[in-house]
N, C-alpha and C positions, 0 to 999 in steps of 0.2 A: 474457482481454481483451487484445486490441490496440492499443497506444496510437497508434502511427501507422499506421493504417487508420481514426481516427477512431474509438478503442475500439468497434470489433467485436467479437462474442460471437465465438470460436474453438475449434478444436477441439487436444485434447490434441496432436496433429501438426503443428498449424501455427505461426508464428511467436507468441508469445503473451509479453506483459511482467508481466500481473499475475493469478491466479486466486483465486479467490473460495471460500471451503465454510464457510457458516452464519458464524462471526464472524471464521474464518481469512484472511487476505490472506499469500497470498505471492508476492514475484518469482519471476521464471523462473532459475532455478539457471545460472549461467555467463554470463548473457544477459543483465539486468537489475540494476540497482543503484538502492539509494534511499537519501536522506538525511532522517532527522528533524527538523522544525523548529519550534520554539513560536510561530509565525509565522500571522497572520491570511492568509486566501488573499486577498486583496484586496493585501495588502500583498507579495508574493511578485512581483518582478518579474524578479531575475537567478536564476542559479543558484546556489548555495553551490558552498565551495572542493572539490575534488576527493578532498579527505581526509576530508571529513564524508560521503559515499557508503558504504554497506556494503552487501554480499549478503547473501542470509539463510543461505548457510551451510550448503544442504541440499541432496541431491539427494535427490529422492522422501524420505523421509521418515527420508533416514540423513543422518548427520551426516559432515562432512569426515574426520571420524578415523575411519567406518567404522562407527560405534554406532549405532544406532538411537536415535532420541530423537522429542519428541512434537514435533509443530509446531507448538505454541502456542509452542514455545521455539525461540529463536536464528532468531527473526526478524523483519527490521525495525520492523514493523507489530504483530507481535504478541509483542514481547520482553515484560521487566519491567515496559515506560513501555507500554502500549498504546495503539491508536489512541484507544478508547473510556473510559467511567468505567462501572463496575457495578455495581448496585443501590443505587444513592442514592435518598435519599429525594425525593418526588416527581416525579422524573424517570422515562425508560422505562428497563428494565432493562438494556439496553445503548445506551448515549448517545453520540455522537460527542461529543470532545472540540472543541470550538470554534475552540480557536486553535491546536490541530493539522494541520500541515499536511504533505507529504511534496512530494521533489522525486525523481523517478522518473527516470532514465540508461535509454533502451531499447537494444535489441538494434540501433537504426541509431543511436546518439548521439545523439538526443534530447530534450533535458531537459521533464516536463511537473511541473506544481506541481499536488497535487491534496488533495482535501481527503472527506473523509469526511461528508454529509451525515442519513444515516439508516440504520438497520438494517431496519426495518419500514417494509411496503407502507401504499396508501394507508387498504386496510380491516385495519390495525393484524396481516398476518402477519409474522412473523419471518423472517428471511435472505435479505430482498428488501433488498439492498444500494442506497443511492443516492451519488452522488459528482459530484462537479464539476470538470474539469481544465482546463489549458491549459498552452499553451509558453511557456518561458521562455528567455530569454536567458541565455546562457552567456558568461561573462565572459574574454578571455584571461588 
């Protein structure tokens, strides 16, 4: 996905800030950066400070030190604190977390506030991601 092309669907070659696979989210290695927030998207107006930004740390599926490692791990969206809760009770088995929100650094500087709305489509399939974004203000 593309954030400024008005998140278009892209392909592995092209410009792309955030990809997608079943509940994985990750930046684009070198290119993109995100910050974590507990923060309602309604409520997200500036950018956070330039120190709460991280990558995720990966290129393809190795790790800056060369190791391989899984991509559920060491990164942004899907570290220890995940975007999502899972398997609670009464809820759907992968739940966006509500007043999780991320603020995305793209590859043109950027900043968009985005928020995780669903995993599942409308007739209830799995890894039909839905989301809501917009720009934010970047503060000097």
């Amino acid at each position: 996905m593309d954030l400024d092309t008005g998140g278009t669907k892209v392909t592995e070659t092209d410009a792309w800030d955030l990809r997608f696979r079943k509940s994985l989210i990750q930046l684009n290695p070198g290119k993109s950066t995100a910050a974590k927030l507990d923060t309602p998207f309604d409520s997200v107006t500036n950018s956070p400070s330039a120190s709460q930004f991280q990558s995720d740390g990966l290129t393809g599926y190795v790790g800056t030190d060369g190791k391989t490692i899984s991509p559920e791990r060491d990164t942004v969206f899907n570290g220890e604190d995940k975007w999502y809760n899972y398997d609670q009770p009464g809820k759907p088995k992968i739940d966006p977390k509500t007043d999780r929100t991320y603020v995305v650094k793209t590859d043109q500087g950027t900043n968009y506030v985005i928020q995780m709305l669903s995993y599942y489509g409308a007739a209830g399939e799995s890894a039909q991601l839905s989301l809501e974004y917009k720009i934010v203000l970047t503060l000097p």
